[in-house]
C-alpha positions as CSV (number, residue, x, y, z in Angstrom):
1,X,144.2,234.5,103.7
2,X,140.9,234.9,105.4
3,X,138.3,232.5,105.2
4,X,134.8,233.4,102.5
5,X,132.3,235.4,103.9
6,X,129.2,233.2,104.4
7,X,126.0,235.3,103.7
8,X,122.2,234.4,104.1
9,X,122.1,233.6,100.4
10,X,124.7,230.7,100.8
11,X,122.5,228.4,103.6
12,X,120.2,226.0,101.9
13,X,117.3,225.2,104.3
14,X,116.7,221.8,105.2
15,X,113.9,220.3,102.8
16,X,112.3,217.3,103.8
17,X,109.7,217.1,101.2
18,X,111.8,213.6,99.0
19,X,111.8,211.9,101.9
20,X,109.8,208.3,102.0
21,X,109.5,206.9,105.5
22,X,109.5,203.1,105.5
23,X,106.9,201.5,108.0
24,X,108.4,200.0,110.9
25,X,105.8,196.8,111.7
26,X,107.2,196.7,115.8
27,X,106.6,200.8,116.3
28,X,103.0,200.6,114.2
29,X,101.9,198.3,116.6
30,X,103.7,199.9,119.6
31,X,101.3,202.8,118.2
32,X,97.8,200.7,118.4
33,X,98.2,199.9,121.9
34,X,96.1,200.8,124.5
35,X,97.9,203.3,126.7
36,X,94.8,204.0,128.9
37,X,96.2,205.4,132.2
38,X,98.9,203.7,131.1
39,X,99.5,200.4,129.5
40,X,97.6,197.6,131.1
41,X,100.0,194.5,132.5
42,X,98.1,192.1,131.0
43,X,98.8,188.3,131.9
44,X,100.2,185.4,129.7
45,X,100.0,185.9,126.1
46,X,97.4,188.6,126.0
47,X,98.8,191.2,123.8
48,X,95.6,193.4,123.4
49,X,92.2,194.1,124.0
50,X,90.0,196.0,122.0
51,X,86.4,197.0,122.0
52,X,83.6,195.9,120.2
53,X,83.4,198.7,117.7
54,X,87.0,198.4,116.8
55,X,86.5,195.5,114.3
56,X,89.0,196.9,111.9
57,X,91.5,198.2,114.1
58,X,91.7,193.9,115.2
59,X,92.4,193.4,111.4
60,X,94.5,196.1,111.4
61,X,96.4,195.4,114.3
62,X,97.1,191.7,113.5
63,X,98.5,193.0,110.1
64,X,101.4,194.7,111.6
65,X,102.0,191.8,114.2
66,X,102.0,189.4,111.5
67,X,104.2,192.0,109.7
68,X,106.7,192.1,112.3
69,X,107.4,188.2,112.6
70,X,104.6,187.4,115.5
71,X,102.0,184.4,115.2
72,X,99.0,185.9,117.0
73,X,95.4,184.5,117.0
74,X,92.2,186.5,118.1
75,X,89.3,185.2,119.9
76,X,86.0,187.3,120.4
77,X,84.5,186.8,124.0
78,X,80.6,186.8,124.9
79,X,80.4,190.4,125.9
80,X,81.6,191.5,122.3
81,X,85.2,192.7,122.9
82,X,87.9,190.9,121.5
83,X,91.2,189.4,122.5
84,X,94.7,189.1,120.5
85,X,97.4,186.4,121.5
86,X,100.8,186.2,120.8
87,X,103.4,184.8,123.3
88,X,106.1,185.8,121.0
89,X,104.7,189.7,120.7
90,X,103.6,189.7,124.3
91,X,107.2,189.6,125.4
92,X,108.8,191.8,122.5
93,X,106.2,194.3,123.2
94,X,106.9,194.1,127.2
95,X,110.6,194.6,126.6
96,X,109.4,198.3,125.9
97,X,108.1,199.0,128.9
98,X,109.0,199.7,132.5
99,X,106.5,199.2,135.8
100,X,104.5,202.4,136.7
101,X,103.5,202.6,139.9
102,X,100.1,204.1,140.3
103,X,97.5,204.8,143.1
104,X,95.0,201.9,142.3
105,X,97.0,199.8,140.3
106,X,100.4,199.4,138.5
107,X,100.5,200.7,134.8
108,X,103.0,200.1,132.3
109,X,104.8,203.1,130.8
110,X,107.3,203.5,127.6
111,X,110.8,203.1,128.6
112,X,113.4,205.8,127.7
113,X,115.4,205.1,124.9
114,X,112.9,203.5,122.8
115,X,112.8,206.0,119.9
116,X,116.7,207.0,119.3
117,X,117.5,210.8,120.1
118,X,117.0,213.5,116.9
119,X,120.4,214.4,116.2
120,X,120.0,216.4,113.0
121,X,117.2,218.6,111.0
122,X,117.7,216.5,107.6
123,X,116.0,213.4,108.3
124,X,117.8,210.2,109.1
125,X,116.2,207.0,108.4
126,X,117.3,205.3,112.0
127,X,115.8,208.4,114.1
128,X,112.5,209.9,112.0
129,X,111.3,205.7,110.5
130,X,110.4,205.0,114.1
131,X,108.0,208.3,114.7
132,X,106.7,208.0,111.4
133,X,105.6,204.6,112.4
134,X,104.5,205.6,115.7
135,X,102.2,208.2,114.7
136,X,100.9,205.9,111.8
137,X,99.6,203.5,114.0
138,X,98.2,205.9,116.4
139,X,96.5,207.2,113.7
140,X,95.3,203.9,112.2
141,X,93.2,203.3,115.8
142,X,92.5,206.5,117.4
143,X,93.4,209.1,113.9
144,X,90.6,212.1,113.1
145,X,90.5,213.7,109.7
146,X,89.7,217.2,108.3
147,X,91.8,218.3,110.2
148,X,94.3,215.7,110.7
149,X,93.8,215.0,114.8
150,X,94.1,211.8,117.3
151,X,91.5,211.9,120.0
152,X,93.0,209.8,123.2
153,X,91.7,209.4,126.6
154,X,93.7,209.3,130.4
155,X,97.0,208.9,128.1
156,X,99.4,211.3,129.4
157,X,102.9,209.7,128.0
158,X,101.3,209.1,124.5
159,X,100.0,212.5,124.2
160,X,103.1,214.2,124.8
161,X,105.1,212.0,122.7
162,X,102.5,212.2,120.3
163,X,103.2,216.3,120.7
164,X,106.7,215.7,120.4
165,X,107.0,213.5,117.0
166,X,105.0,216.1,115.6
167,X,107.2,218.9,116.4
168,X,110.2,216.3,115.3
169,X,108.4,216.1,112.1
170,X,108.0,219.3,111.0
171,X,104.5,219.9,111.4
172,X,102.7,223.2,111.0
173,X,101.0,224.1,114.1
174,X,99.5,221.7,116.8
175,X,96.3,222.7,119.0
176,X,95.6,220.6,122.2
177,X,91.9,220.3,123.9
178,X,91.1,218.3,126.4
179,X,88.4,218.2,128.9
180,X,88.4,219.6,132.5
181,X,86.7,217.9,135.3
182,X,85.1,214.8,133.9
183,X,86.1,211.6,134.1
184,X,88.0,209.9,131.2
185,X,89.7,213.4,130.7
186,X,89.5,213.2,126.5
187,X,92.6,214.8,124.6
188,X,91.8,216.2,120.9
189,X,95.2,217.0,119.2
190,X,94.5,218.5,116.0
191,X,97.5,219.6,113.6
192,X,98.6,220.8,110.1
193,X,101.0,218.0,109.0
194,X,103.8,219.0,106.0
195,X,104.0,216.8,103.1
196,X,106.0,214.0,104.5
197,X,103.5,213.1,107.1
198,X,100.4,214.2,105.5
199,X,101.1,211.9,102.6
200,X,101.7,209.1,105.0
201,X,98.7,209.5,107.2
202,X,96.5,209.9,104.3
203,X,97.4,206.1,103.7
204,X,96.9,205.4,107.1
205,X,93.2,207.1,106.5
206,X,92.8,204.9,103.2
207,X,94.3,201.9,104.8
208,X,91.5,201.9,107.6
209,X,88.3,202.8,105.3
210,X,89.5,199.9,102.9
211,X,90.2,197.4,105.3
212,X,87.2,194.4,105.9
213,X,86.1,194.2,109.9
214,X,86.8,191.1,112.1
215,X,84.4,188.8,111.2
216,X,85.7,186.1,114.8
């Protein structure tokens, strides 16, 4: 007996559309740090430093620590910029990241094997949580809106694995600019995000305008 004849009308697309990511606190943060030609090595229990007109992304930022289980303090130094601590982060956060070796300096860059492969179109909660999460803390320190965008500077490894989650997760289109013989070289991504995502980083967007500045 020979088998049914499968026709166009019997495959169901994929829809993605029900799906709820859940935030992962560890991959938001791994998404607010600093990957400025590379991830700086920093020394004892410095975690992060951010500048002085990123008052909210400190608040932010020590949200998601606290989320994911670290202590952390932050202390504000003279010249305005601002310093978080966490022994315990520091050396969760370092397991993710290998030695770089650069021209001027070493750099730290994401090891492979942080975000699990993409084994399947429908999404699965263990591969598609982690680059949700990513991309949401991304957005929550360096995010554009109208149209949806991240604007990043001397961060190679972030911009194409920013490129990547997006293609991952089902985005539209995705438009790189960056700038050509200047120094930082600045990287616009700009992109039409489907439901899923677009409903997410439009709580990132809401999450930063509502949240109160560092006041340290």
């Amino acid at each position: 007996m020979s088998e049914p004849r499968v026709t166009a009308k019997d495959i169901k697309p994929i829809d993605n559309r029900g799906y709820v990511p859940t935030l992962r606190a560890d991959f938001v943060v791994l998404g607010m740090l600093s990957d400025y030609l590379g991830r700086i090595p920093y020394e004892g229990s410095l975690v992060e430093r951010f500048y002085p007109a990123e008052r909210k992304a400190v608040v932010l930022f020590l949200r998601y620590l606290t989320a994911s289980g670290a202590a952390a303090t932050a202390d504000a130094l003279t010249s305005g910029h601002i310093e978080v601590h966490s022994p315990q982060a520091k050396r969760r956060l370092d397991a993710f990241y290998e030695i770089e070796p650069q021209m001027f300096c070493p750099a730290l860059r994401l090891r492979e094997g942080v975000f699990p492969t993409m084994t399947r179109r429908q999404y699965d909660a263990s591969e598609v949580d982690p680059r949700f999460s990513y991309l949401y803390g991304v957005y929550l320190r360096y995010g554009l809106s109208e149209p949806f965008g991240y604007r990043l500077a001397n961060s190679v490894q972030r911009v194409e694995l920013i490129k990547s989650f997006l293609a991952d997760l089902d985005a539209e289109w995705v438009s790189h600019k960056y700038t050509l013989r200047t120094a930082p070289t600045c990287n616009e991504l700009t992109f039409e995000p489907d439901f899923v995502l677009g409903t997410l980083l439009n709580k990132a967007l809401s999450e930063r305008i509502g949240c109160q500045e560092f006041d340290g």
